[in-house]
N, C-alpha and C positions, 0 to 999 in steps of 0.2 A: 504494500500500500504506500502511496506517496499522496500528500498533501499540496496541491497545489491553490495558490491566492492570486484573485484576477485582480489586474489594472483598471486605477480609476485614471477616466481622463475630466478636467473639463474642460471645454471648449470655448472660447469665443471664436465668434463668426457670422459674419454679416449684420452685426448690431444683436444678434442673439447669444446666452449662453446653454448650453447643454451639457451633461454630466453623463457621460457615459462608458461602460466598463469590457474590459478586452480580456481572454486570457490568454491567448499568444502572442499577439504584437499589439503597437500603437505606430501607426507609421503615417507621415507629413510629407506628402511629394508633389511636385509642381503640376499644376491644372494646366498649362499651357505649354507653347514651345519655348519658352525661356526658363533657367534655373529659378530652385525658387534661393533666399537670399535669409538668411536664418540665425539668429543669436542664439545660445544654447547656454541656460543657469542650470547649475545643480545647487538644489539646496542655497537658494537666490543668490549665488556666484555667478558673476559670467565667465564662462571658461572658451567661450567661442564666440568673438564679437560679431564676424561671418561668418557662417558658413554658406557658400556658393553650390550648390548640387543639385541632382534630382529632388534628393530629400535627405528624411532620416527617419529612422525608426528605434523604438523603445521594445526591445523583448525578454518576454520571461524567461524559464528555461523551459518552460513545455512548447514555446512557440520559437524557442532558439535554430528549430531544425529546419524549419520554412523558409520563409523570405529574409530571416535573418541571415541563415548562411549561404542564402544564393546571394545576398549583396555582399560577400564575402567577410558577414559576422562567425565570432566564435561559436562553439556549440556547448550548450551548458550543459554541467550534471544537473539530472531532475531536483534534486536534495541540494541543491548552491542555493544561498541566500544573496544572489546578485540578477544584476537586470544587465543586458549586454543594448551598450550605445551603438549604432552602427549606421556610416553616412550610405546614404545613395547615390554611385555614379559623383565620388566629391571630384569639384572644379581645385576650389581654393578651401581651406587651403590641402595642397594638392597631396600631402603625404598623409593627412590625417586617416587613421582607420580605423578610429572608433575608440570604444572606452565599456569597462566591464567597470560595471557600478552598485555598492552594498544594495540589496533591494529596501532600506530605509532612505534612500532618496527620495529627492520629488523635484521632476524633469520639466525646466520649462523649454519650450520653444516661441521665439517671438518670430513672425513673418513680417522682412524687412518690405513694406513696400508693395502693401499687399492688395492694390487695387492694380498695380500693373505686372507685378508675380505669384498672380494667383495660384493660394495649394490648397489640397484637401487634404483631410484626416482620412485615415480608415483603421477600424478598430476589428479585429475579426475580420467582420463581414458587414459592419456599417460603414457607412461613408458621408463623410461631410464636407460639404464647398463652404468657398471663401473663408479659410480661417486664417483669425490673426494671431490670436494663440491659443496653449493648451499647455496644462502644468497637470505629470504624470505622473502616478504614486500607485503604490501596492496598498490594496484595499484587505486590511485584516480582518475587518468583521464577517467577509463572505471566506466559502472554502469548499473546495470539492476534493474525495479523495479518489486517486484515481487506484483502483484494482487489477492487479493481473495475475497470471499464472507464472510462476516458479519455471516453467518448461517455455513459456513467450516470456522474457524479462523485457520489461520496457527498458530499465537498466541498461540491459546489456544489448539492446538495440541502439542505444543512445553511444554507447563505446563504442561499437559498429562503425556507426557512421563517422565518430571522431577519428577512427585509424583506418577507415574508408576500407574496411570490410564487406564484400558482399556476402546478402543473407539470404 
């Protein structure tokens, strides 16, 4: 059994705000053909005054194996207590590749400029336009535990994938 805790987002966007929760990724990528243009606080620091890319995204470790490591994010053990940072397709700056973070953070994203670099959110499988931010946190009071068999180890499908074993 492993305990996993979904991501709260909230949102602002389009004059609206909404609060809503993910538990494999959060991810912010550009609505248009232009990069979108992005400040990045943890824990109200700014640790990225631009970031120029497709986007970025915030993943768990149940959602680390998705779209996190096709944007060539790390892959978490289910049982880590961190959230894997990880840009999309980054412009500037150009070496960044992301950031593994305690999952007691709380991730903002500011969208620089955000009537002519338009991004959406997408959380799961919702999706929201025009957003101008969104500050992302592990939400403790919900929890699912996920079950498997000794003989199918999620575990050990998650190794797998990290020493690119086929199963």
């Amino acid at each position: 059994m492993c305990a996993l805790f979904p991501l709260t987002a909230e949102i602002q966007a389009g004059g609206n705000v909404y609060t809503e929760q993910a538990f494999n990724d959060v991810s912010l990528t550009r609505s248009g053909s232009q990069a979108t243009e992005i400040s990045v606080h943890v824990d109200s620091k700014m640790y990225l005054k631009k970031l120029v890319a497709d986007g970025i995204l915030v993943s768990t470790p149940s959602g680390s194996t998705g779209y996190n490591q096709s944007a060539g994010g790390p892959i978490l053990p289910l049982e880590s207590n961190v959230l894997a940072l990880t840009p999309i397709c980054a412009f500037s700056p150009r070496y960044w590749r992301g950031a593994i973070l305690p999952d007691s953070a709380c991730i903002e994203f500011f969208v620089q400029n955000p009537d002519t670099r338009k991004a959406h959110v997408t959380l799961d499988f919702k999706e929201i336009k025009n957003v101008e931010k969104i500050t992302v946190k592990k939400d403790t009071t919900k929890r699912i535990d996920l079950l498997f068999s000794p003989e199918n180890s999620l575990k050990e499908r998650v190794f797998e994938r990290q020493f690119l074993i086929q199963s």
